[in-house]
MDAnalysis code that builds the backbone (N, CA, C; Angstrom):
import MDAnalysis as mda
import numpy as np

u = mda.Universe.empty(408, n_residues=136, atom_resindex=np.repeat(np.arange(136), 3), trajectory=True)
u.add_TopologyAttr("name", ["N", "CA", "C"] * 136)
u.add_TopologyAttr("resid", np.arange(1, 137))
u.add_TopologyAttr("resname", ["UNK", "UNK", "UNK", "UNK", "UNK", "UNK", "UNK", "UNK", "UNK", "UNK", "UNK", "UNK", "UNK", "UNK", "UNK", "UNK", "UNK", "UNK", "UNK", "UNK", "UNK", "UNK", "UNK", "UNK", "UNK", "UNK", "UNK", "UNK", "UNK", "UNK", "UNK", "UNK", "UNK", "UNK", "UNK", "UNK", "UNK", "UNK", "UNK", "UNK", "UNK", "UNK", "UNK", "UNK", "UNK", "UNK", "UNK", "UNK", "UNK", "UNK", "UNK", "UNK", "UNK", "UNK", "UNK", "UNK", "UNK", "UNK", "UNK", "UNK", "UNK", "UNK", "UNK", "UNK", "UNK", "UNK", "UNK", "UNK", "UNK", "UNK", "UNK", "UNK", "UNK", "UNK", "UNK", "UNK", "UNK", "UNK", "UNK", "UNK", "UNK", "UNK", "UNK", "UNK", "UNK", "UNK", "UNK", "UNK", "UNK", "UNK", "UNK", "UNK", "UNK", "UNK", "UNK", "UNK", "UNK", "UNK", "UNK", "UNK", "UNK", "UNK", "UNK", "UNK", "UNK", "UNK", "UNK", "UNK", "UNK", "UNK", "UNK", "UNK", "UNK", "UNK", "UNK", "UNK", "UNK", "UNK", "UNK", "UNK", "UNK", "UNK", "UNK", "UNK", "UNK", "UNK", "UNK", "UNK", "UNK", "UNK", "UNK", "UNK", "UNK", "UNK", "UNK", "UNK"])
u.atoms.positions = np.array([
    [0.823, -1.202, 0.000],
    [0.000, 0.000, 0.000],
    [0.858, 1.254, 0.000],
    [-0.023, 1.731, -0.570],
    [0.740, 3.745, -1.045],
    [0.798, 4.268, 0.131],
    [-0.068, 4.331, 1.769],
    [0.068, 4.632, 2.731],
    [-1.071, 5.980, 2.689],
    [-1.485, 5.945, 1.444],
    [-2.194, 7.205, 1.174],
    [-3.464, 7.026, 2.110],
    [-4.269, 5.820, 2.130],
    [-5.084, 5.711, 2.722],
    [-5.122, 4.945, 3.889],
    [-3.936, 5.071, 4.538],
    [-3.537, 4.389, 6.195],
    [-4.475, 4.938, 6.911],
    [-5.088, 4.437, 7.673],
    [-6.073, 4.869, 8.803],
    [-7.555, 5.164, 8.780],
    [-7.662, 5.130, 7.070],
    [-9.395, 5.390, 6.823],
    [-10.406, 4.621, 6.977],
    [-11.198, 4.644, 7.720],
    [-11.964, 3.558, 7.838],
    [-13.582, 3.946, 7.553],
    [-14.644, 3.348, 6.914],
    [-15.613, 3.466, 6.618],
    [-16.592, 2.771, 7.735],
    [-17.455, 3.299, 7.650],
    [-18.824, 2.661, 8.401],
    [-20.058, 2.579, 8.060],
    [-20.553, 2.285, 8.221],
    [-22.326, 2.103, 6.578],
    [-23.254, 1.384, 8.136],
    [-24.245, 2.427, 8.264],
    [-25.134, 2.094, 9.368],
    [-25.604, 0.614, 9.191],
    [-25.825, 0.189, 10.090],
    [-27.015, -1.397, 10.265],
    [-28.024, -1.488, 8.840],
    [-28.875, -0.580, 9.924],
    [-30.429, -0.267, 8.695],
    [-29.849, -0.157, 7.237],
    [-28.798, 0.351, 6.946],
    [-28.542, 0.329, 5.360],
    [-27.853, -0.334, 4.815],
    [-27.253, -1.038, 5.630],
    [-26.941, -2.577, 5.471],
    [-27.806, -3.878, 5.339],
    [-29.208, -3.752, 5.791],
    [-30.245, -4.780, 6.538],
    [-31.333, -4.145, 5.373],
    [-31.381, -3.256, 4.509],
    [-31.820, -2.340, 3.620],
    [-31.311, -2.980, 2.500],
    [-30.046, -2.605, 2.088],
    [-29.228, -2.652, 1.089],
    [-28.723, -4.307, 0.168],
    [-28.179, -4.789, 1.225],
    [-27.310, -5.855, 0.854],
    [-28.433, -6.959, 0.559],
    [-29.757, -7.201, 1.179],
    [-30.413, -8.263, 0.336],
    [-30.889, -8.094, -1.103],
    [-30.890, -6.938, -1.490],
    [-31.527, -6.379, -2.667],
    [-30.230, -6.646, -3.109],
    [-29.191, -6.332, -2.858],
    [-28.165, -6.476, -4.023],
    [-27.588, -8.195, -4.178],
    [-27.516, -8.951, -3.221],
    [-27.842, -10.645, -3.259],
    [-28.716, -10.877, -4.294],
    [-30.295, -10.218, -4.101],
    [-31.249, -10.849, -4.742],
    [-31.638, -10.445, -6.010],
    [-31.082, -8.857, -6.629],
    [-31.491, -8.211, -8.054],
    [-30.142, -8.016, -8.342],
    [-28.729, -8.474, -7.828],
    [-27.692, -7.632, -8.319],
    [-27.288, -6.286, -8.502],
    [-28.424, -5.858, -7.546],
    [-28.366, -4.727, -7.436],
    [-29.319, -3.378, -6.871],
    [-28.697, -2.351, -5.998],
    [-29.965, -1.937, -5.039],
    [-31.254, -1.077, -6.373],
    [-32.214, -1.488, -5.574],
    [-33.286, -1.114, -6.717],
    [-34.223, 0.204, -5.168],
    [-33.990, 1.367, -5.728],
    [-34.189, 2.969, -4.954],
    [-35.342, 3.080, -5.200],
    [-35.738, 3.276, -3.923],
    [-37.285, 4.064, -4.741],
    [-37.482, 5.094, -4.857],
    [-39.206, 5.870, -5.281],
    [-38.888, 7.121, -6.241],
    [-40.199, 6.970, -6.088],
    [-40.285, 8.683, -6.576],
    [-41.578, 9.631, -6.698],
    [-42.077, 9.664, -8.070],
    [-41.018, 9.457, -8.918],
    [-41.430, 9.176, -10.504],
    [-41.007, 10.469, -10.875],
    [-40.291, 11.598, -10.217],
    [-40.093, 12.740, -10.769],
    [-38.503, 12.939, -11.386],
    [-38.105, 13.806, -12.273],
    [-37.257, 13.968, -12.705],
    [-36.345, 15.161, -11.631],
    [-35.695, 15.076, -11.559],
    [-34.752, 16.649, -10.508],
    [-33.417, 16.671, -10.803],
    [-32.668, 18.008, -10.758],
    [-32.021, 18.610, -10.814],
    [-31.603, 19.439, -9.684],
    [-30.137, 18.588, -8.515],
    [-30.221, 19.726, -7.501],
    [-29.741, 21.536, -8.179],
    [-28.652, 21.354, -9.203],
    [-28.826, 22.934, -9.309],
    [-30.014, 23.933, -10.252],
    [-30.640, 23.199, -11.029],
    [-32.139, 23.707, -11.420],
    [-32.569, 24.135, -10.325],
    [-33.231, 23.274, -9.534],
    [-33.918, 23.101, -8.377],
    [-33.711, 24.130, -7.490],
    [-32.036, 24.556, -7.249],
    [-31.813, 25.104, -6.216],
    [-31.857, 26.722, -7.382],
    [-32.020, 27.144, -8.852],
    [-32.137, 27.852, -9.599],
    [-33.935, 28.807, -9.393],
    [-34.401, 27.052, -8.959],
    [-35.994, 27.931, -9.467],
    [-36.491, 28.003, -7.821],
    [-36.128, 27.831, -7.103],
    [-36.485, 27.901, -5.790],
    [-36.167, 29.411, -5.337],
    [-34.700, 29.798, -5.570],
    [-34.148, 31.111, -5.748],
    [-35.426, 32.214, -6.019],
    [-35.626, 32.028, -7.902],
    [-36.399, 33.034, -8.669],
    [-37.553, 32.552, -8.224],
    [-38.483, 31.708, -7.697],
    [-39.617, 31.546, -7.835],
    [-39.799, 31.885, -5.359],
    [-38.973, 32.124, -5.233],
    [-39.025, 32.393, -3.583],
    [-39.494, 31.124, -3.382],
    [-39.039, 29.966, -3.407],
    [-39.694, 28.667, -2.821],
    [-38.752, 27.919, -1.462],
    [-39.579, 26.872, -1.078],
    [-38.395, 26.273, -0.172],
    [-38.632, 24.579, -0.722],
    [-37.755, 23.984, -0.946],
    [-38.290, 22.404, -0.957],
    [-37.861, 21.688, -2.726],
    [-38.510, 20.664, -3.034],
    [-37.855, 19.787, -4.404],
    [-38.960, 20.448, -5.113],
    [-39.148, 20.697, -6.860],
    [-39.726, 21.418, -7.176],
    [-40.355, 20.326, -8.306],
    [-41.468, 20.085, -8.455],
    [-41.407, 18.774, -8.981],
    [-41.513, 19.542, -10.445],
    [-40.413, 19.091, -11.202],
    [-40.668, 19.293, -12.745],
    [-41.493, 18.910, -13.715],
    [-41.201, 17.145, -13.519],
    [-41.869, 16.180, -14.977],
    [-41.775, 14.717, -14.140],
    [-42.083, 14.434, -15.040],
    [-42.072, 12.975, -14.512],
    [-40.503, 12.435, -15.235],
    [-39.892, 11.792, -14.186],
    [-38.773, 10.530, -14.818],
    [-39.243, 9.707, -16.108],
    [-38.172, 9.599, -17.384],
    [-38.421, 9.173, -18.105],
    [-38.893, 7.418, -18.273],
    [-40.129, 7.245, -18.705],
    [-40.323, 5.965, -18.415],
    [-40.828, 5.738, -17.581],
    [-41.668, 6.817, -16.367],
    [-42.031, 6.818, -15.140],
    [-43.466, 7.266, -15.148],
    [-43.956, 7.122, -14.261],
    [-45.476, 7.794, -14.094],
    [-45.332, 8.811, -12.636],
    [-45.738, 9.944, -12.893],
    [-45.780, 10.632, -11.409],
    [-46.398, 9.909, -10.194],
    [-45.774, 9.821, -9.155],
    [-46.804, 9.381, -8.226],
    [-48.015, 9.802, -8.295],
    [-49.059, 8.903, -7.548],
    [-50.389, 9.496, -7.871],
    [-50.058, 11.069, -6.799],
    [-51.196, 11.585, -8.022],
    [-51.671, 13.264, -7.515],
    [-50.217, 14.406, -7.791],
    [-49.480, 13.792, -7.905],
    [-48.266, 15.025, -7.896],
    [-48.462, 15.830, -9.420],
    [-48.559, 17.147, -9.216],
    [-48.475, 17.924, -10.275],
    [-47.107, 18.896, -10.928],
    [-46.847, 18.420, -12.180],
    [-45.490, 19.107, -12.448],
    [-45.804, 20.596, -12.706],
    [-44.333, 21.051, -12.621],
    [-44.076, 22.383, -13.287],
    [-44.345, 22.306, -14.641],
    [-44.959, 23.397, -15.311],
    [-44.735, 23.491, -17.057],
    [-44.492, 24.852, -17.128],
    [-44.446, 25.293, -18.707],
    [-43.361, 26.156, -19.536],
    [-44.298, 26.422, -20.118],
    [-45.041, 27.900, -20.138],
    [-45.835, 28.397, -21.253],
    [-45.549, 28.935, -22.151],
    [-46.037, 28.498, -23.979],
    [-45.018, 28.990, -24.862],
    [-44.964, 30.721, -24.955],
    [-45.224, 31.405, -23.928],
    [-44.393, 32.655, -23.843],
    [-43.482, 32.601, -22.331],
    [-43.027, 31.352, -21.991],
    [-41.919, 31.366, -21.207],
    [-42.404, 31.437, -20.151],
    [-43.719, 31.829, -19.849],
    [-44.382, 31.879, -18.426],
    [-44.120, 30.331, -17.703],
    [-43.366, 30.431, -16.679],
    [-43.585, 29.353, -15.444],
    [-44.717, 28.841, -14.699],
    [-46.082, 27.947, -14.832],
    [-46.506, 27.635, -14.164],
    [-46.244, 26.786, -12.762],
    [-45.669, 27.429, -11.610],
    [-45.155, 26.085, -10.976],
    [-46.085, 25.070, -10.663],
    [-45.629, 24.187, -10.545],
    [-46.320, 22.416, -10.040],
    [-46.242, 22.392, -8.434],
    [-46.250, 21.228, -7.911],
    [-45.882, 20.729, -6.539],
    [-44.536, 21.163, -6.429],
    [-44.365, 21.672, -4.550],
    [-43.059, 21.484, -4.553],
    [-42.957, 20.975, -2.856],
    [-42.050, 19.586, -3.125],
    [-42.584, 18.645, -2.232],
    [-41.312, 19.543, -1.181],
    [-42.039, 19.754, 0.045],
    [-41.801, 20.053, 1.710],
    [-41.026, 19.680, 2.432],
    [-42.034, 18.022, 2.289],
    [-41.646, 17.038, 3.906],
    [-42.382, 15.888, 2.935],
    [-41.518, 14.644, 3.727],
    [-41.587, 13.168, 3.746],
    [-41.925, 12.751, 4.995],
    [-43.206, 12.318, 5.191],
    [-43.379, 11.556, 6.632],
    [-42.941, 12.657, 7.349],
    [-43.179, 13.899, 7.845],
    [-43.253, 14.994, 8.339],
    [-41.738, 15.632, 8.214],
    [-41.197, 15.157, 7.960],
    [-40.212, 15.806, 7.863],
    [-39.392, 16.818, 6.420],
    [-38.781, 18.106, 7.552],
    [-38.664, 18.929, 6.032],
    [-37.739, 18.323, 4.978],
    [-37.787, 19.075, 3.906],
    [-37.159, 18.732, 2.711],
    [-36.710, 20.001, 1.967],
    [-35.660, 20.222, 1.866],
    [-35.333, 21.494, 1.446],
    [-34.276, 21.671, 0.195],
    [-33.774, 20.010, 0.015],
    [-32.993, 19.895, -1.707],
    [-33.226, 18.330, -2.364],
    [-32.976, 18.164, -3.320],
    [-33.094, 17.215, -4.201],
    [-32.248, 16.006, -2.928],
    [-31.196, 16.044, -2.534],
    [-30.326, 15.657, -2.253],
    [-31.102, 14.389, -0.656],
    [-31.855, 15.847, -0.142],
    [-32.325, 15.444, 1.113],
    [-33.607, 14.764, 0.673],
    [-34.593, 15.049, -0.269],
    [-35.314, 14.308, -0.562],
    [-35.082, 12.606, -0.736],
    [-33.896, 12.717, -1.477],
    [-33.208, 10.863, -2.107],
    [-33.362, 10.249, -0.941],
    [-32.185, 11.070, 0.158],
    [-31.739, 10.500, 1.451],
    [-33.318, 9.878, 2.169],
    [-34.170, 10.541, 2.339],
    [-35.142, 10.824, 2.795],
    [-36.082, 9.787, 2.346],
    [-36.254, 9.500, 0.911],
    [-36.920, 8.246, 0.205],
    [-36.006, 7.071, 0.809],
    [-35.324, 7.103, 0.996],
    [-33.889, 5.828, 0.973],
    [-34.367, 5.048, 2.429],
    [-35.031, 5.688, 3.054],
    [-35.988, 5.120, 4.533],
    [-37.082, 4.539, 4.244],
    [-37.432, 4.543, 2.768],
    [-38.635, 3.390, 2.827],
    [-37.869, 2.311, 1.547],
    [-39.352, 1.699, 1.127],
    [-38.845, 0.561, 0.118],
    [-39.826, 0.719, -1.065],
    [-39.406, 0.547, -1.966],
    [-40.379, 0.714, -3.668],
    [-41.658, -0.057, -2.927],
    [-42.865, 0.098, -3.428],
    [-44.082, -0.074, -2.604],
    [-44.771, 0.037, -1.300],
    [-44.041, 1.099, -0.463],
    [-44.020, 1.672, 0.633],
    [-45.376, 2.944, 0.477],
    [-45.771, 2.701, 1.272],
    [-46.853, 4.326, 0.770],
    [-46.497, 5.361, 2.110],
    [-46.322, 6.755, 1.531],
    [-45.741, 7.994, 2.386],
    [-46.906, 9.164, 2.226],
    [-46.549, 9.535, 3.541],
    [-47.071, 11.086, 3.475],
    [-46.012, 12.281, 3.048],
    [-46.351, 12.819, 1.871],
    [-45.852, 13.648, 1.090],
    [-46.151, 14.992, 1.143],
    [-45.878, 15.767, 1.878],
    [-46.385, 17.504, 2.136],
    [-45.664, 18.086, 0.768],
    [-46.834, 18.629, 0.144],
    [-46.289, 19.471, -0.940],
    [-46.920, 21.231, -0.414],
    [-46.706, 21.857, -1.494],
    [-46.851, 23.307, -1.233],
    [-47.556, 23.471, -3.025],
    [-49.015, 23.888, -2.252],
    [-49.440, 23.764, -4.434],
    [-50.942, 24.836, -3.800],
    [-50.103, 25.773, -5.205],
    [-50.733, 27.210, -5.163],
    [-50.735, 27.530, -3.770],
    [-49.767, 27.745, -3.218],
    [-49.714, 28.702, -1.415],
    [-50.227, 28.151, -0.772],
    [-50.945, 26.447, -0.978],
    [-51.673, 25.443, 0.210],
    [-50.552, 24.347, 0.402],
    [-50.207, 24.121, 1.427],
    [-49.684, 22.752, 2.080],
    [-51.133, 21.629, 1.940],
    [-50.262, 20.598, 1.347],
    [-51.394, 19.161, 1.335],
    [-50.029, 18.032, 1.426],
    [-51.112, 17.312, 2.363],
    [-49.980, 15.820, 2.709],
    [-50.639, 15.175, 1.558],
    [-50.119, 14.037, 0.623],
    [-50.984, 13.465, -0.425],
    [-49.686, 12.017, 0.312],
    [-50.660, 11.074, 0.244],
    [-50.325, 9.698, 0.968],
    [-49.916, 9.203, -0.694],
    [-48.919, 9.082, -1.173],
    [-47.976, 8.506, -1.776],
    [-47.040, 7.273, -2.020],
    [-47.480, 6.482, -2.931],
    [-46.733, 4.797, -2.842],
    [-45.666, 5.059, -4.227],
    [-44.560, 4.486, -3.274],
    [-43.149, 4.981, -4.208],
    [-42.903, 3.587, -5.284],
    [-42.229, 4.180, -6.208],
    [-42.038, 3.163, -7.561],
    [-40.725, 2.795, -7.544],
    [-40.276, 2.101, -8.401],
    [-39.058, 1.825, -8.340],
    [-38.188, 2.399, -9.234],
    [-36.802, 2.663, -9.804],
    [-35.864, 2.957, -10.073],
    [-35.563, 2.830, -11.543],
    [-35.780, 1.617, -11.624],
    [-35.634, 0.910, -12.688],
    [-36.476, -0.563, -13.204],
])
């Protein structure tokens, strides 16, 4: 050894071990679940900026995907006008404030899991009870 990495040691919690490793035994590989939406953390963190928002901003649906039920995307009016869509909050009450924390945040349940999903649509908070899809 190069000595470069003398002393580093990794640790990977229980739960994401007890999570993780049968799915990858049993599909070759971990299969994530998902909202069916497409994201972009620096978009995301772009239109949150200009649009004064806090939270994941749901764009479109993932290609090949169906939105979870009830989630409404952002669209593009052909004079450039922004309609925003959902922009999801909190997971199972908890906030959500980037693409990043959302993943983390899904990564606590399992593809056919159903969640409470706080979005923010037209200046109303709504929890919409949500069953996550898979990845691939």
């Amino acid at each position: 050894p190069s000595g470069a990495s003398a002393g580093i040691g990794f640790a990977v919690p229980v739960d994401t071990v007890n999570r993780v490793v049968p799915q990858i035994i049993r599909h070759g590989r971990y299969i994530r679940p998902t909202l069916g939406i497409r994201t972009d953390e620096e978009l995301n963190r772009r239109l949150c900026e200009l649009l004064k928002v806090r939270g994941v901003v749901v764009l479109r649906p993932a290609p090949g995907k169906p939105l979870a039920g009830g989630l409404r995307e952002t669209t593009v009016g052909r004079d450039g006008a922004i309609a925003l869509g959902d922009v999801i909050v909190a997971v199972e009450g908890k906030p959500i404030e980037s693409v990043a924390q959302l993943l983390a945040r899904l990564d606590d349940f399992k593809p056919g899991d159903t969640v409470g999903v706080t979005v923010m649509r037209q200046g109303r908070a709504a929890t919409l009870p949500l069953t996550l899809g898979t990845d691939g």
